[in-house]
C-alpha positions in Angstrom: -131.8 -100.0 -178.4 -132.3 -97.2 -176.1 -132.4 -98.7 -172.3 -131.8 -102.4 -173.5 -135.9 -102.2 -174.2 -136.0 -105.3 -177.0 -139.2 -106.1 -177.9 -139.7 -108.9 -175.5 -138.8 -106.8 -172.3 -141.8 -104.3 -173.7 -144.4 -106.9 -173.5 -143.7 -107.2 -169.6 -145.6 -103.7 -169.3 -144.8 -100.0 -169.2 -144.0 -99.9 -165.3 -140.6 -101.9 -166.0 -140.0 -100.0 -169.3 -140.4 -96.4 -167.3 -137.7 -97.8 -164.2 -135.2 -98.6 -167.5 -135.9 -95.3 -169.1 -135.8 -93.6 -166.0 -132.3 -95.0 -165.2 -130.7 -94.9 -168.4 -131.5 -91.1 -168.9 -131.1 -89.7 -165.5 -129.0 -92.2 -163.5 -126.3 -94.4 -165.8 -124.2 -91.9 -168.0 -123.4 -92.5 -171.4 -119.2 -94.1 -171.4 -117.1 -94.0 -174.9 -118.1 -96.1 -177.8 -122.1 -95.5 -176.9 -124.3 -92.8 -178.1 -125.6 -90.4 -176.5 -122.9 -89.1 -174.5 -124.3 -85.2 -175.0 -126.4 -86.3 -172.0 -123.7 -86.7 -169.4 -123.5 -82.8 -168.4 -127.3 -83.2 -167.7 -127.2 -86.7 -165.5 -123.9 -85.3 -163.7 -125.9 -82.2 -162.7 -128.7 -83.9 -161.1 -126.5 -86.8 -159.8 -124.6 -84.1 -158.1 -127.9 -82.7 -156.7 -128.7 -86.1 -155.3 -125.4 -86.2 -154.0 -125.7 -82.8 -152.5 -129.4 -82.9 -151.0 -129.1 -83.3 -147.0 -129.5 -86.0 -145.2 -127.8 -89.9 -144.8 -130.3 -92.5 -146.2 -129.5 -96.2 -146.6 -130.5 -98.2 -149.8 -131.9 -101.4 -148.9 -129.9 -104.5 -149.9 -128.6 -103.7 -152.7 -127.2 -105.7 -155.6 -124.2 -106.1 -157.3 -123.8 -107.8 -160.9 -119.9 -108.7 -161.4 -117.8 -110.2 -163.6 -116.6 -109.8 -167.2 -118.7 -108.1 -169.5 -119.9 -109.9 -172.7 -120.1 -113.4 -170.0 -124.3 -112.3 -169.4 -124.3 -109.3 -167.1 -126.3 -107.1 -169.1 -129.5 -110.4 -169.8 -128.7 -111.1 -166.1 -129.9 -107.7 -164.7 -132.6 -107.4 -167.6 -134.1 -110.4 -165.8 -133.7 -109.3 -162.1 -135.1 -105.6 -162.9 -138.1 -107.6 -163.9 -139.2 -108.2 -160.3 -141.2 -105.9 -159.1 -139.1 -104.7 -156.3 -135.8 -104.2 -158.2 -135.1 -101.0 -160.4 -131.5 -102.2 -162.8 -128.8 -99.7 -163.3 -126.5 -100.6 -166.3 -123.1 -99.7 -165.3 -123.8 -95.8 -163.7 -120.1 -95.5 -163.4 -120.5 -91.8 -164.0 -122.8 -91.6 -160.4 -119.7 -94.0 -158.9 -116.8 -92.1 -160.6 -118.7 -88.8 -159.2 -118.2 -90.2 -155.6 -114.9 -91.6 -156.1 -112.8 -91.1 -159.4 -110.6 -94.0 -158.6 -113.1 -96.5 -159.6 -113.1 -95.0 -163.7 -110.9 -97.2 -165.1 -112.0 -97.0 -168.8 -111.4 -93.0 -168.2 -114.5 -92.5 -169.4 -115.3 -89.3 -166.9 -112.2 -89.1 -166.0 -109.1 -89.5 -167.8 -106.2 -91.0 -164.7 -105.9 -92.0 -161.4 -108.2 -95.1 -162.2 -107.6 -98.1 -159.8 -108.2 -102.0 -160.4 -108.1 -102.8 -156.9 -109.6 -100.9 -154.2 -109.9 -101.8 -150.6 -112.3 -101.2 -147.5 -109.1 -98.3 -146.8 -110.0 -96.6 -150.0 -113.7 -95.9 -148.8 -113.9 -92.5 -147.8 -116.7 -91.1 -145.5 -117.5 -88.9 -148.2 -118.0 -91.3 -150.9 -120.3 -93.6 -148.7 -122.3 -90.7 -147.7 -122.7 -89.8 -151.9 -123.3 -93.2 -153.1 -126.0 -94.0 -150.1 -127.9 -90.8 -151.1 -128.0 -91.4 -154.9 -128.9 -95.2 -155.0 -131.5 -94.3 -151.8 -132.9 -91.5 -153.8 -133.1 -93.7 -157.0 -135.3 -96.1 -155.1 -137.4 -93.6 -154.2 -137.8 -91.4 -157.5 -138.8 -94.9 -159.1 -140.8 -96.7 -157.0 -138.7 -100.1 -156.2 -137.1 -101.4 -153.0 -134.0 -103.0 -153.9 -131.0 -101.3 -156.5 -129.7 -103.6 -159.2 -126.4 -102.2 -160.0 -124.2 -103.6 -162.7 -120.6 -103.1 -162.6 -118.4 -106.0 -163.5 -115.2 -104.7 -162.2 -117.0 -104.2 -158.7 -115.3 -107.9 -158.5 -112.0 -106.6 -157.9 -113.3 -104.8 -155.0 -115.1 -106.7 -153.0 -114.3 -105.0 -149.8 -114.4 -101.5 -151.0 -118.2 -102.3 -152.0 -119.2 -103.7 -148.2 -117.5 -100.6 -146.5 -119.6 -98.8 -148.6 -122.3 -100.3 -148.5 -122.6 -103.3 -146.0 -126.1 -104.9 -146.7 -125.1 -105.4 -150.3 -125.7 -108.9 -152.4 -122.9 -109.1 -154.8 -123.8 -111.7 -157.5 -120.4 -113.1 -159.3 -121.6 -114.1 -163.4 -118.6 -116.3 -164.9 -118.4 -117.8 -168.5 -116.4 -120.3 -170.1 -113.5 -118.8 -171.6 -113.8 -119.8 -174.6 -116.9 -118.1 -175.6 -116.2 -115.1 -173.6 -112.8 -114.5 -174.9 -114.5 -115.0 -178.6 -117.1 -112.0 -177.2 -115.1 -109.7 -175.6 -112.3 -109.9 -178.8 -115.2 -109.3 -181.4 -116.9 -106.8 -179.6 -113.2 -104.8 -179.2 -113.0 -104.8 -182.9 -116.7 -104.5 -183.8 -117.1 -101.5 -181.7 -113.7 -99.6 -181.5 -114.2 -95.9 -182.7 -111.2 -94.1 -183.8 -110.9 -90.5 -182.0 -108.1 -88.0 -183.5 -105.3 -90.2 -183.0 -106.4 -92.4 -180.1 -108.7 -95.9 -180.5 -111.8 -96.0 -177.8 -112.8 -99.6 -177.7 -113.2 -102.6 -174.7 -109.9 -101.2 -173.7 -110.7 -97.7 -172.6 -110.0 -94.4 -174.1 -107.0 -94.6 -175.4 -105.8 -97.9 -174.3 -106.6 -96.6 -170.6 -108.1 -99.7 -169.7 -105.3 -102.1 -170.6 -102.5 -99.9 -169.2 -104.3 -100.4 -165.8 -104.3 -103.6 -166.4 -100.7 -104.0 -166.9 -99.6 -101.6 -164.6 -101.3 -102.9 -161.3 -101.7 -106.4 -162.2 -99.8 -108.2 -164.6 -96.5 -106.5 -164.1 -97.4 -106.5 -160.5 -98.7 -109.3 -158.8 -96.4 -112.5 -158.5 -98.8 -114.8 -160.2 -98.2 -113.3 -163.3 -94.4 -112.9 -163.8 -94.4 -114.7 -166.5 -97.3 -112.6 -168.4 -94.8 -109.6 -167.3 -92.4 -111.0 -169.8 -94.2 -110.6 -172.8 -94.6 -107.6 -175.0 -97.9 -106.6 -173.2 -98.7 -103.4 -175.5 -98.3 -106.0 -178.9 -100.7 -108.3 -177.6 -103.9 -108.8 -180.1 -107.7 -108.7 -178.6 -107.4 -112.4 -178.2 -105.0 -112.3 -176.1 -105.8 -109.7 -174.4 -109.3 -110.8 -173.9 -108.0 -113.5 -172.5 -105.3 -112.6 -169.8 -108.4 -109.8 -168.7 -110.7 -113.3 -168.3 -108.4 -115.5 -166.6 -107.4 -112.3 -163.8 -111.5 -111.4 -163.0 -112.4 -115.2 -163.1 -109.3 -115.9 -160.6 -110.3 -112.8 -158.5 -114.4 -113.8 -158.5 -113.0 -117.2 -156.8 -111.1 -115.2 -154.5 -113.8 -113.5 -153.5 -115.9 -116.2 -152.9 -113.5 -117.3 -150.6 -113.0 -114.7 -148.8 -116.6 -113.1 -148.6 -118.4 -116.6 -148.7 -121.8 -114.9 -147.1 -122.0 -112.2 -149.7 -121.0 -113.3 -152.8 -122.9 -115.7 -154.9 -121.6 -117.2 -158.1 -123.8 -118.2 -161.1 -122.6 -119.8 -164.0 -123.6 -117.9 -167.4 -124.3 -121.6 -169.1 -126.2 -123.0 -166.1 -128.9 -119.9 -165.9 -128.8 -120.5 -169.7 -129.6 -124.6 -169.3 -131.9 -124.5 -166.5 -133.3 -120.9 -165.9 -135.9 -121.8 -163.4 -133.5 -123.6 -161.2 -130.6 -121.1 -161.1 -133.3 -118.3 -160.2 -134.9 -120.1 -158.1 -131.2 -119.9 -156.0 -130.1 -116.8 -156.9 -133.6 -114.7 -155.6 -133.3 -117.1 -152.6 -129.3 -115.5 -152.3 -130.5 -112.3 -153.0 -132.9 -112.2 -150.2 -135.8 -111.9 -153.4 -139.4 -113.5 -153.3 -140.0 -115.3 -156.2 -141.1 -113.8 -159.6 -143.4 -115.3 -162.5 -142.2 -112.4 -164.5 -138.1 -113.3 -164.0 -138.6 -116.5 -165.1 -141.0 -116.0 -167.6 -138.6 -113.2 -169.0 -135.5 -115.4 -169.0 -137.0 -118.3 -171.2 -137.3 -116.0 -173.7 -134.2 -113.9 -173.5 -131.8 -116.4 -172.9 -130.4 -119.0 -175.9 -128.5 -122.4 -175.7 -125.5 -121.8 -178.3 -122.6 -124.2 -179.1 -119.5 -123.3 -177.5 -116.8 -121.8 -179.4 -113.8 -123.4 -179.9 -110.3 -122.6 -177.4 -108.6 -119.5 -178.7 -105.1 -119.0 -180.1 -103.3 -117.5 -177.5 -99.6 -117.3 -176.3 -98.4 -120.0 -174.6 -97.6 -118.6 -171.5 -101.4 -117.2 -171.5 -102.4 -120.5 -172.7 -101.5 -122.5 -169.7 -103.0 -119.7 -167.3 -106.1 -119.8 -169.4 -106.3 -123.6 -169.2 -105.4 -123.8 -165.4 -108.6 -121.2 -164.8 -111.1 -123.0 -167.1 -110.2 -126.0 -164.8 -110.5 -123.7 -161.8 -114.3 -123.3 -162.5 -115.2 -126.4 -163.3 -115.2 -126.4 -167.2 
C-alpha cells in the first residue's frame, strides 16, 4: 500500500493521509526490494534543495523510532503520526544518507563506506546544518510541529543522533526474539529480489548489510569471539536474523544506560496488551499531549498473536540469544 494508507488509517481523515503522502513521495526515498525507486532522482533533487536553501532552522523535538525492523516500528509510527502535531517519516535514509553516506548501510544510495556505529565524533557541522534544514522544512511544508522519524539502526548511534540533533526523543521498540527472528527470517526470504547475479533482501544489496555486520561487530567486538568463529557468510536467515536481534537488543539496553533521559523503551507485546497504558507513557516521554486519535488508531491496528516458538539456531548463537531474551525480561 502506497504510504502505509490501509484502510483503517483512511478513516482517521484526509489531513493525516496528505502528511503520509506528502512524506512518502517527497521526503522518504524508495530503498531496494520496494517499488517505486524511479522516484529517488526526483526526492534527491528537492532534498538537496532543502538542504541547499539558506538559513540554520531547528526542528522541534524530534522523534526517533529504533530498533529492529519487523519488532512494530512501522504500526508504532503509524500510531504517533496520528497526533495532530506529528508528521511520520518511514525510514528517509535517502535525506540522512544525502547528509552523511556513512549512515547507508543497506547500500541502498550508496553502495560502501556504510558504518554500524557512529559517534558524536562522526557529526560533521555540515551534516547537522543539512539534516536541521530538511526535517525543519518538512515541518513546515506539512503543517506539524514535531518530526517522527523512523530509523531502526539510529540505535546504534545514539550519540551521533544528539550531536545532531540535541532536543531529540529517541523511542527504543524491542520484541521477543522469537517472533521477531520468525519475522525478519520470513520476510528475508519472502521479499528477496534477485538482481543480475546479486540477491537484494533484509541483508542489503548484495549481502551489504550483513558484511557490515560481520566486519565491525561480530568479528570485532570482544563479546562476540565466539560468533567470530563460525562460518559467518554460510549462516541461514535464522541465524542470521538472530545474531542481528541479539546485537540491536544488547545495544538498545546500552543505550538506555547510557542516555537514561533520552531514550525510552517500549515493549512491542506491552503496547500490543495494553495500548492505552503504554501511550499514555510514551506521549508523556515524548513531551506529547494526549490523543483520542492515537489510541483510538492503535486498538484497531494492533493484534494479540501467540508467540512463535524458539528458533533453531547454532549453539553458540543459541546461548547469546537465550542470555538476551533474559536480558529484557522475557
Amino acid at each position: 500500500m502506497i504510504g502505509q494508507l490501509d484502510k483503517i488509517y483512511l478513516t482517521f481523515g484526509k489531513r493525516n493521509a496528505f502528511h503520509r503522502l506528502v512524506s512518502y513521495f517527497f521526503f522518504e526515498g524508495r530503498p531496494h526490494t520496494t517499488r517505486g525507486q524511479f522516484l529517488n532522482p526526483f526526492v534527491k533533487t528537492f532534498l538537496n534543495l532543502l538542504a541547499e536553501l539558506p538559513g540554520s532552522p531547528s526542528p522541534d523535538r524530534p522523534i526517533y523510532i529504533t530498533g529492529l525492523g519487523r519488532s512494530g516500528t512501522t504500526v508504532l509510527g503509524k500510531i504517533l503520526s496520528l497526533h495532530k502535531d506529528v508528521g511520520f517519516l518511514n525510514e528517509p535514509k535517502l535525506m540522512w544518507s544525502l547528509a552523511d553516506p556513512q549512515t547507508d548501510v543497506c547500500g541502498d544510495y550508496v553502495d560502501s563506506s556504510g558504518r554500524f556505529m557512529l559517534n558524536p565524533d562522526d557529526a560533521h557541522a555540515e551534516t547537522k546544518l543539512k539534516i536541521g534544514r530538511v526535517l525543519s522544512r518538512y515541518a513546515f511544508l506539512t503543517g506539524i510541529k514535531r518530526p517522527l522519524d523512523k530509523y531502526p539502526e539510529f540505535i546504534f548511534r545514539v550519540g551521533y543522533l544528539k550531536s545532531i540533533l540535541p532536543t531529540s526523543k529517541i523511542v527504543f521498540i524491542s520484541r521477543n526474539g522469537n517472533d521477531a527472528v520468525a519475522s525478519v527470517a520470513h520476510w528475508s526470504q519472502d521479499k528477496g529480489v534477485v538482481v543480475g547475479e546479486r540477491t537484494d533482501d533484509w541483508w542489503g544489496r548484495g549481502d551489504i548489510k550483513w558484511t557490515y555486520l560481520c566486519d565491525q561487530i561480530f568479528t570485532v567486538l570482544p563479546e562476540y569471539s565466539d560468533v567470530a568463529k563460525l562460518d559467518l557468510n554460510k549462516l541461514d536467515h535464522v541465524n542470521r536474523a538472530a545474531l542481528e536481534w541479539i546485537v540491536t537488543m544488547r545495544q538498545g539496553i546500552a543505550a538506555l544506560n547510557s542516555w537514561p533521559n533520552d531514550v525510552y523503551h517500549i515493549k512491542y507485546e506491552d503496547l500490543v496488551r495494553e495500548p492505552a497504558i503504554e501511550l499514555e507513557k510514551l506521549l508523556r516521554a515524548c513531551e506529547l499531549a494526549p490523543s483520542d486519535d492515537v489510541l483510538a488508531y492503535s486498538q484497531k491496528a494492533l493484534k494479540v498473536r501467540d508467540r512463535k516458538a524458539k528458533p533453531e539456531l547454532e549453539e553458540t548463537i543459541s546461548q547469546l540469544f537465550d542470555e538476551t531474551m533474559s536480558m529484557l525480561g522475557y
